[in-house]
N, C-alpha and C positions, 0 to 999 in steps of 0.2 A: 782780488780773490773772487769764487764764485758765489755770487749772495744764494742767503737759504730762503727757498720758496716758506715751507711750513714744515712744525717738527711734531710730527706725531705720537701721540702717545699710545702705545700697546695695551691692548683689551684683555683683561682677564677670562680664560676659558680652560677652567679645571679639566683632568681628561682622570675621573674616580678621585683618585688621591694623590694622583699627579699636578702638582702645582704648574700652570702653562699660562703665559700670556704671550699675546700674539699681534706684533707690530705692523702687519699686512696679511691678508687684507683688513680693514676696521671700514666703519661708520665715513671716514674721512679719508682713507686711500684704498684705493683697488688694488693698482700696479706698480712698480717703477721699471715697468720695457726692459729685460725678460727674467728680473725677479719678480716672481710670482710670489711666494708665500714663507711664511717665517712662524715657526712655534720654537717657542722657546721654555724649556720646562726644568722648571726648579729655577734657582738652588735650592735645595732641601734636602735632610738627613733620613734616609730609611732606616730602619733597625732590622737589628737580625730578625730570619725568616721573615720574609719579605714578597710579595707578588713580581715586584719591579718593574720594567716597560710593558705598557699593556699591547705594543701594537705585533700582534698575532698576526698571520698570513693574509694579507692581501693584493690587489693586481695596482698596475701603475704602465702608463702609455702615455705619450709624447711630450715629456717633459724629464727633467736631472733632478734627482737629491743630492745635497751637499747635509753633510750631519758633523758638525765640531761635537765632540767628547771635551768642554772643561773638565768636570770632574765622573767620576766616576767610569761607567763602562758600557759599551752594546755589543750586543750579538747580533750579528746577519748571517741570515740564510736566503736563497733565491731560488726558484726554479730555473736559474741559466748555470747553476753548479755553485757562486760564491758562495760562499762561508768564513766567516772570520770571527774573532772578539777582538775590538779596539778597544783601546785602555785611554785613559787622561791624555791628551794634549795631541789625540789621532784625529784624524777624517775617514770620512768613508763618502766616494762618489758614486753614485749610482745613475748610470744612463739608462731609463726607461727604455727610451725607444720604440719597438714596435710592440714591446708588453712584454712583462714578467711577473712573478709573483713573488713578494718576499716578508720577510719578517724582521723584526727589529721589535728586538726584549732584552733582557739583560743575564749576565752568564750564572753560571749555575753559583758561582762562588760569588759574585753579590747576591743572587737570592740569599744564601746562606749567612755571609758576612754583614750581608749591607753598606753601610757609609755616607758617604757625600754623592749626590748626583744634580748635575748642570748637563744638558744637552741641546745644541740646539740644529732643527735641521731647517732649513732653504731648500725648494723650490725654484728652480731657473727653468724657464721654457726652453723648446726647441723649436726652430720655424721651421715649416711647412717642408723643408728640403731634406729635414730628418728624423721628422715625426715618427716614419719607422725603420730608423737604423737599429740594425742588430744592437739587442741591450749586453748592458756591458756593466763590470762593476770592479771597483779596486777600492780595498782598506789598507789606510797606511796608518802607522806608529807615529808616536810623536819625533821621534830619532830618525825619521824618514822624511818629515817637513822641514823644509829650509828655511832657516831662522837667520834672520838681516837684524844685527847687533847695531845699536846705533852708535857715536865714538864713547858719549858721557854714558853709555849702557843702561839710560834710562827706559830705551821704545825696542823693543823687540817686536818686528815683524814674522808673522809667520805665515808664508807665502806657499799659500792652497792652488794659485793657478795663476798665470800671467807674470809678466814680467819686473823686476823691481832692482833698480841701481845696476841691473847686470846679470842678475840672478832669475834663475826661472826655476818656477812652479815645479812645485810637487804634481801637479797633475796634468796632463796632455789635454785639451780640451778640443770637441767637435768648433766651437765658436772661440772667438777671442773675448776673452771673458776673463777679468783680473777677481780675485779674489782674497782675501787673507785676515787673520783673526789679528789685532795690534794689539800688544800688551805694554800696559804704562807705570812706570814711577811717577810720582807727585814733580810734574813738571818738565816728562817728558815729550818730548814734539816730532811729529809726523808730519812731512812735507811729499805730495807728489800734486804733477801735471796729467793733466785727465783732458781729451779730445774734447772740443766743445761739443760734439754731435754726441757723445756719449752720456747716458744716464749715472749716477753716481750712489748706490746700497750703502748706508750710514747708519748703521743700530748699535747703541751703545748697550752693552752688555751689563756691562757694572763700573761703579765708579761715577765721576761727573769728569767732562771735558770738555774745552773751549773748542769749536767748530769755526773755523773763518772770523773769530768776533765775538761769537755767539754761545754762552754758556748750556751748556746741554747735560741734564744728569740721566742716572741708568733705563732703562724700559724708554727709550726715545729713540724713532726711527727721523733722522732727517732729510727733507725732499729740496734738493736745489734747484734753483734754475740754471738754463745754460747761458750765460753770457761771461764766463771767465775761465780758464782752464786752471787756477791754481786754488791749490785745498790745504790748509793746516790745522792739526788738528794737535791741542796741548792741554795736557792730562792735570787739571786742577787738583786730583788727587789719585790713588792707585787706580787704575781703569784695567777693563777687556771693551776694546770697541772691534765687533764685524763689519768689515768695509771691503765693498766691490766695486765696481764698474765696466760696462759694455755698452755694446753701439744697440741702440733698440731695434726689434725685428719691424714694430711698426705693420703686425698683421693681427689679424683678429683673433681673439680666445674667447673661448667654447671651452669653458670650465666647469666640470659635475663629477662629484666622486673625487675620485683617485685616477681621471685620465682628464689631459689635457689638449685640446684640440684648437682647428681653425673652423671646424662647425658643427652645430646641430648631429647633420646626418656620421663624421664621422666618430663623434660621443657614443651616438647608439652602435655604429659599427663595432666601437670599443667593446660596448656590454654583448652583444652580442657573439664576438669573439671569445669573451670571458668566460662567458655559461658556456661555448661549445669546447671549453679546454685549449684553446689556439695561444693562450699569454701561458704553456706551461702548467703541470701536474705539481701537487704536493703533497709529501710526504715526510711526517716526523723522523 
């Protein structure tokens, strides 16, 4: 199996009254080649009349959001036309690209209602070859992601993007890029083969689970090395673990704000583009 480098523990970083910690970047990892970045906010209960997502309109260039909905619900709007509400057990992918401007808050009937909310969104680069492709965005339903039952029906995978036993992805991706949220019974088991040249995204959501050997409980992102392609992961008790992998771009990042680059000058390009209106207008 592939042994674990080091397993990281996720930093606490309230966002108001949004309960957030955040497994990468921390104190002790940057990257893992081309996830970039991970908040993760809640679990926790709002009560009726409520603010709910705080994150109000802003720009994003050359890099993807990927947003699991556990519980609860978001709104997106963008200046490239999307709009959607995903509800529990949806994704929403967002290809930056060459810039957009979007929002992400919650719909009018959770302000209202309130409830449960868990969301968590990722951050995956884009190299240098599509930094500004036309941005692009698609929100699916939970009943749209394809779910890989295991035979004892303890591991349900739910397969956000890349390939698995046969089945593919709910999402087309510009890179080859596996993605999928795993959901466990007390003792269920995840078995897949991963390229040695590929990085491997391991943040357990909730619950504790055994990693290659290696006991892992919730809020812990795990960093492997490469010298073995096989991974199993068995669910010590009820889990959600996020689990990806892809080949690393292995180019430079130039990270400030909310735009992603390979340098310095094209950051400033970014802001510069921003203030003269070129990432898109908004309007409520």
């Amino acid at each position: 199996m592939r042994s674990i480098k080091t397993i990281h523990i996720a930093e606490s970083r309230p966002i108001g009254d949004l309960k957030t910690v955040s497994p990468i970047p921390t104190a002790t990892i940057q990257q893992i080649d081309p996830f970039l970045f991970l908040n993760h906010h809640g679990p926790q209960v709002y009560p009726q009349i409520n603010h709910g997502l705080p994150f109000g309109p802003h720009p994003h260039r050359g890099m993807e959001t990927v947003t699991f909905i556990i519980q609860g619900d978001i709104a997106h709007k963008d200046s490239n036309g999307g709009e959607s509400v995903i509800n529990a057990g949806g994704v929403q992918w967002m290809t930056a690209g060459s810039g957009l401007i979007h929002a992400e808050v919650s719909s009018e009937k959770f302000l209202k209602d309130g409830g449960d909310l868990e969301i968590l969104q990722l951050w995956v680069n884009l190299p240098a070859k599509h930094k500004m492709t036309p941005p692009k965005y698609k929100g699916l339903q939970k009943d749209d992601i394809p779910l890989i039952l295991s035979e004892d029906e303890k591991t349900k995978v739910n397969l956000t993007a890349g390939e698995y036993l046969g089945v593919e992805g709910a999402f087309k991706t510009l890179n080859n890029i596996f993605l999928s949220t795993i959901e466990f019974q007390s003792g269920g088991l995840f078995n897949i083969d991963i390229p040695l040249e590929n990085n491997i995204f391991c943040y357990i959501i909730s619950g504790k689970v055994n990693v290659n050997g290696t006991s892992v409980p919730q809020f812990r992102l795990v960093e492997f090395n490469q010298d073995d392609e096989k991974v199993e992961i068995r669910a010590e008790e009820e889990s959600i673990v996020l689990f990806g992998h892809a080949e690393p771009f292995n180019e430079p990042v130039v990270a400030r704000g909310p735009f992603v680059m390979n340098t310095n000058e094209e950051i400033q390009e970014a802001y510069n583009d921003y203030y003269a209106g070129k990432l898109g207008s908004w309007s409520e």
